[in-house]
Kinemage of the C-alpha trace (Angstrom):
@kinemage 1
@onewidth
@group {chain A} dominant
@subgroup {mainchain}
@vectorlist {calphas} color= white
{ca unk a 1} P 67.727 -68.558 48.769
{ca unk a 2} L 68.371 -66.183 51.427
{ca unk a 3} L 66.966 -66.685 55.077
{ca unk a 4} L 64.329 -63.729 54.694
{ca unk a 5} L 62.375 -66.390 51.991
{ca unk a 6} L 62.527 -68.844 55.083
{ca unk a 7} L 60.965 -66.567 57.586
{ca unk a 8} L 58.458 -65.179 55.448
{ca unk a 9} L 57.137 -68.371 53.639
{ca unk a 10} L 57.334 -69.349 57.758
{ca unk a 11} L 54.974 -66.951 58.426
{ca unk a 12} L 52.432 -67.573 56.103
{ca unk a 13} L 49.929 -69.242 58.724
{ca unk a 14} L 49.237 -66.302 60.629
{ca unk a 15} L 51.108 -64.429 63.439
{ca unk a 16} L 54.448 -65.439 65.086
{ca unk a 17} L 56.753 -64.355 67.911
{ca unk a 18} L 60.432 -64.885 67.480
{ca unk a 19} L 60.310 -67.440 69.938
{ca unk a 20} L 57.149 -69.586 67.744
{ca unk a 21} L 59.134 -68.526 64.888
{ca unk a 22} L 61.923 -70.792 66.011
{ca unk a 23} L 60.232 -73.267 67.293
{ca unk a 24} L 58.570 -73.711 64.019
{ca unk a 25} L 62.169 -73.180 62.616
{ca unk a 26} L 63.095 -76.785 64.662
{ca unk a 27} L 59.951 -78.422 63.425
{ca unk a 28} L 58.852 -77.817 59.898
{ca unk a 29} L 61.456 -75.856 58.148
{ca unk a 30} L 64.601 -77.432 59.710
{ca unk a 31} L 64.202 -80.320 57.483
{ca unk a 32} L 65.475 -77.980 54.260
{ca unk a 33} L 66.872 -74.744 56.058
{ca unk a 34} L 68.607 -73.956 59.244
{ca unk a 35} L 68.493 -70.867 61.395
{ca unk a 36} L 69.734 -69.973 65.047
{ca unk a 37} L 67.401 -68.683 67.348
{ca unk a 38} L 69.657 -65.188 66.759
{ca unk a 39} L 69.465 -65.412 63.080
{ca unk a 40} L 65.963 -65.274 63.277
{ca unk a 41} L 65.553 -62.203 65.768
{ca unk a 42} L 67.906 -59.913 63.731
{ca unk a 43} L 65.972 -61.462 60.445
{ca unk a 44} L 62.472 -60.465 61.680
{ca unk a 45} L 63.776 -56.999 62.661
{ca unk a 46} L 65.043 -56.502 59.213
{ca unk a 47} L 62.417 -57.356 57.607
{ca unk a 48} L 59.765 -55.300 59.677
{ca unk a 49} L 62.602 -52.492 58.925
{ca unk a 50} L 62.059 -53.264 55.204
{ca unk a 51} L 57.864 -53.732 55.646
{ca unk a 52} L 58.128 -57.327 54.340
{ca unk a 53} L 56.662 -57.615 57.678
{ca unk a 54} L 54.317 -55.892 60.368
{ca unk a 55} L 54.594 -56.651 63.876
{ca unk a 56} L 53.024 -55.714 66.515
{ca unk a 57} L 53.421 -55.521 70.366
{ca unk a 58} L 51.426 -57.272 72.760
{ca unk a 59} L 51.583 -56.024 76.289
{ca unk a 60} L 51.667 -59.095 78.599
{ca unk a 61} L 50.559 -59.067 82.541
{ca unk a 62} L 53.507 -61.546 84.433
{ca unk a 63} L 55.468 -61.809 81.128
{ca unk a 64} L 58.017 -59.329 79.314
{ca unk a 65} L 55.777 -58.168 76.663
{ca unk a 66} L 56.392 -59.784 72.812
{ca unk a 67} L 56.208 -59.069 69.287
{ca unk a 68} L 53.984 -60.991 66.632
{ca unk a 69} L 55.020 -60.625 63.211
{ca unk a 70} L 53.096 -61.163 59.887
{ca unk a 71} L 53.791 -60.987 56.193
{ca unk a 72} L 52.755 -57.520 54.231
{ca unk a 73} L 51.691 -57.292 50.562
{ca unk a 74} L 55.002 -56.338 50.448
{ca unk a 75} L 56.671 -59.429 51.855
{ca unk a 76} L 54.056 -61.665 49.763
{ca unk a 77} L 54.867 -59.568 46.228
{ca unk a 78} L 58.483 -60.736 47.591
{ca unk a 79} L 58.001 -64.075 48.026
{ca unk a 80} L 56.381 -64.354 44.485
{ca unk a 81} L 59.462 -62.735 42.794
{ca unk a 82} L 61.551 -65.353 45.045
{ca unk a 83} L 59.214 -68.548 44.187
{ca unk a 84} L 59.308 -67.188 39.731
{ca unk a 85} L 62.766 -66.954 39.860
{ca unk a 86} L 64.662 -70.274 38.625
{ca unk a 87} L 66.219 -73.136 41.816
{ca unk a 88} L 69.654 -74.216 41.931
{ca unk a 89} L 70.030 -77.409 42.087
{ca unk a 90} L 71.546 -78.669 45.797
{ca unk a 91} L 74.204 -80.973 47.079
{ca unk a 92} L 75.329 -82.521 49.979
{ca unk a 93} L 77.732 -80.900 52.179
{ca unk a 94} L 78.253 -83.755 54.914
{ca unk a 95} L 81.337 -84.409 57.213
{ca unk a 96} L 79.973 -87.798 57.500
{ca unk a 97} L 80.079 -88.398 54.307
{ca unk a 98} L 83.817 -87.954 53.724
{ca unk a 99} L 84.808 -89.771 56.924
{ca unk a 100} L 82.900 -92.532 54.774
{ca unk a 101} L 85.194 -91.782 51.883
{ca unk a 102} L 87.890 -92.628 53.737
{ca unk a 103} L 86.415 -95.694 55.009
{ca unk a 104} L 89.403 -97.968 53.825
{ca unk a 105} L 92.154 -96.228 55.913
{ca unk a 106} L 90.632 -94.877 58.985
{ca unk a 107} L 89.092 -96.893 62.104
{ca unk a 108} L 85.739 -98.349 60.736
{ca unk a 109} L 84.205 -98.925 64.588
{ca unk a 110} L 84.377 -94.993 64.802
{ca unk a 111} L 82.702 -95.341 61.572
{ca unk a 112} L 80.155 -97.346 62.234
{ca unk a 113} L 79.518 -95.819 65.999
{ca unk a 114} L 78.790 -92.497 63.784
{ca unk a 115} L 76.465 -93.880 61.471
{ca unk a 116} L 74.313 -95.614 63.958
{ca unk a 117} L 74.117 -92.644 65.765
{ca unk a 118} L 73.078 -90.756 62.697
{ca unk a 119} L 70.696 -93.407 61.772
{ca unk a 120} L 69.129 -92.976 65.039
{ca unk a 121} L 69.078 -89.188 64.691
{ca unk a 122} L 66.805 -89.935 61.308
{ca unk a 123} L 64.684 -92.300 62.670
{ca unk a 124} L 63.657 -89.694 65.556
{ca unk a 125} L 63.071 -87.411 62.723
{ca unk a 126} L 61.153 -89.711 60.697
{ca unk a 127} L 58.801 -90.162 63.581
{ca unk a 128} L 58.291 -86.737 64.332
{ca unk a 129} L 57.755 -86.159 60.452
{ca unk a 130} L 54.891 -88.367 60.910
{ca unk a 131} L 53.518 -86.665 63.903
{ca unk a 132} L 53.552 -83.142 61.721
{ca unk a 133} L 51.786 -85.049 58.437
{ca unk a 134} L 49.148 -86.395 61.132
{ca unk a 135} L 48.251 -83.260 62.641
{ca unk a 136} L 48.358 -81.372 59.442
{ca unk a 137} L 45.827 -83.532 57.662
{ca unk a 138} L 43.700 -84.088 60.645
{ca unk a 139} L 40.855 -86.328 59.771
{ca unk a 140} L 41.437 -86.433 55.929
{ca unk a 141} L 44.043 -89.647 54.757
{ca unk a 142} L 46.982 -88.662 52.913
{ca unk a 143} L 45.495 -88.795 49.461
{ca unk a 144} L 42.249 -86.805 50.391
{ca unk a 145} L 44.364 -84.005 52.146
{ca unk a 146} L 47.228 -83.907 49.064
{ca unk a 147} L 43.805 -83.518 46.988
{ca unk a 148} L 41.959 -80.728 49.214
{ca unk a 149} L 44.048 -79.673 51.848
{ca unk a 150} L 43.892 -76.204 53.160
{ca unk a 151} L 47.924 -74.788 53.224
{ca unk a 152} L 49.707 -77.738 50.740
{ca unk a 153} L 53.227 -76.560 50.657
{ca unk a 154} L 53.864 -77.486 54.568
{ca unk a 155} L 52.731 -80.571 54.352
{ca unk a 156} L 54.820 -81.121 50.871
{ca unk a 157} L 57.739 -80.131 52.553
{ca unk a 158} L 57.238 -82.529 55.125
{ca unk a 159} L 56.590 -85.361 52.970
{ca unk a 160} L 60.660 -84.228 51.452
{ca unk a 161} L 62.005 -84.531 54.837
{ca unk a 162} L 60.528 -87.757 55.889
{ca unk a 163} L 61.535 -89.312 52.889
{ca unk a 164} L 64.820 -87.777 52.919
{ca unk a 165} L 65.742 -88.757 56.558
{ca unk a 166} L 64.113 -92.756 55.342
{ca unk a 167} L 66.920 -92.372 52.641
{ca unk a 168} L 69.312 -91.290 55.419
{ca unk a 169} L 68.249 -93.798 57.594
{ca unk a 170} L 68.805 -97.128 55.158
{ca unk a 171} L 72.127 -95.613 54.186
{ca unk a 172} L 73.140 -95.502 57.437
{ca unk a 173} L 72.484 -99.041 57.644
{ca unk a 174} L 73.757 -100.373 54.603
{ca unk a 175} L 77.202 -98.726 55.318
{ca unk a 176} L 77.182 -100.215 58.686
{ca unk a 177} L 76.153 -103.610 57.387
{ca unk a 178} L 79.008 -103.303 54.689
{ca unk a 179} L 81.342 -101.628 57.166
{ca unk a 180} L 81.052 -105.099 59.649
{ca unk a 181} L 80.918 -107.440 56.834
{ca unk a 182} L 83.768 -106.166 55.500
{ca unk a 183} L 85.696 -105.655 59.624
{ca unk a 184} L 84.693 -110.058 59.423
{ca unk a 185} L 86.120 -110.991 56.092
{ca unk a 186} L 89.253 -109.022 57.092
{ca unk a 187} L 89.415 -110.889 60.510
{ca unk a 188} L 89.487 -113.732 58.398
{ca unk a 189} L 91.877 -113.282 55.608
């Protein structure tokens, strides 16, 4: 998947500036693809360049004036070659995760001071996760809105990061759990 799939499957609620665009970036799509602010700017220009995308100016009174970018018929015929063609499977590429391998011969407080941080890191992204499935589904519970719901794949997406982040988050603290029982039994032997 390249970026431009990001950005346009972004954009399919309507108009964006660069600046929504990123904020939207940090919200819904950060949970399965990350962009800098920059990326994004030079992304959106290419893609106008390329008419996956229109944009438009809008002159503003006290404000530098902004553009608002859409998806084309272009940019939607792209998106349906990029959704028909076949995934590749993806892995984990964590630092974390190989400090962890090397649990038995490095300092296991610096261990465990990481993962509690990290845990806390998912469990702020767990609740804003909820937050995002509230507001999407509005008024509708969960199993009405997966049923009816207006724009699906959002709120799909979501559902992927909160439960990724809850798998992050008990991880977190079994390792630390095993990482002090273990710190105990040593103190012991």
């Amino acid at each position: 998947m390249a970026l431009r799939h990001a950005v346009l499957a972004a954009l399919l609620d309507g108009e964006h500036s660069g600046y929504q665009l990123a904020k939207a970036f940090d919200v819904g799509m950060a949970n399965f693809w990350h962009a800098l602010p920059q990326q994004l700017y030079a992304e959106l220009a290419k893609l106008e360049r390329e008419g996956l995308l229109a944009g438009r100016e809008v002159v503003q009174e006290s404000r530098p004036n902004k553009r608002l970018f859409s998806v084309t018929d272009a940019g939607l015929a792209e998106l349906h070659r990029f959704a028909a063609a076949p995934s590749k499977p993806s892995s984990i590429r964590d630092d974390l995760m190989v400090k962890v391998a090397a649990a038995d011969s490095v300092d296991a407080a610096a261990l465990i001071e990481q993962l509690e941080e990290r845990a806390g890191i998912a469990a702020a992204k767990i609740e804003l996760f909820e937050q995002l499935l509230r507001k999407m589904r509005g008024d509708l519970d969960e199993a009405e809105f997966l049923a009816r719901g207006a724009r699906i794949g959002p709120y799909l997406t979501c559902l992927r990061g909160r439960r990724f982040e809850r798998e992050n988050l008990d991880w977190c603290n079994e390792a630390v759990s095993v990482l002090r029982a273990r710190e105990g039994s040593d103190a012991q032997s």
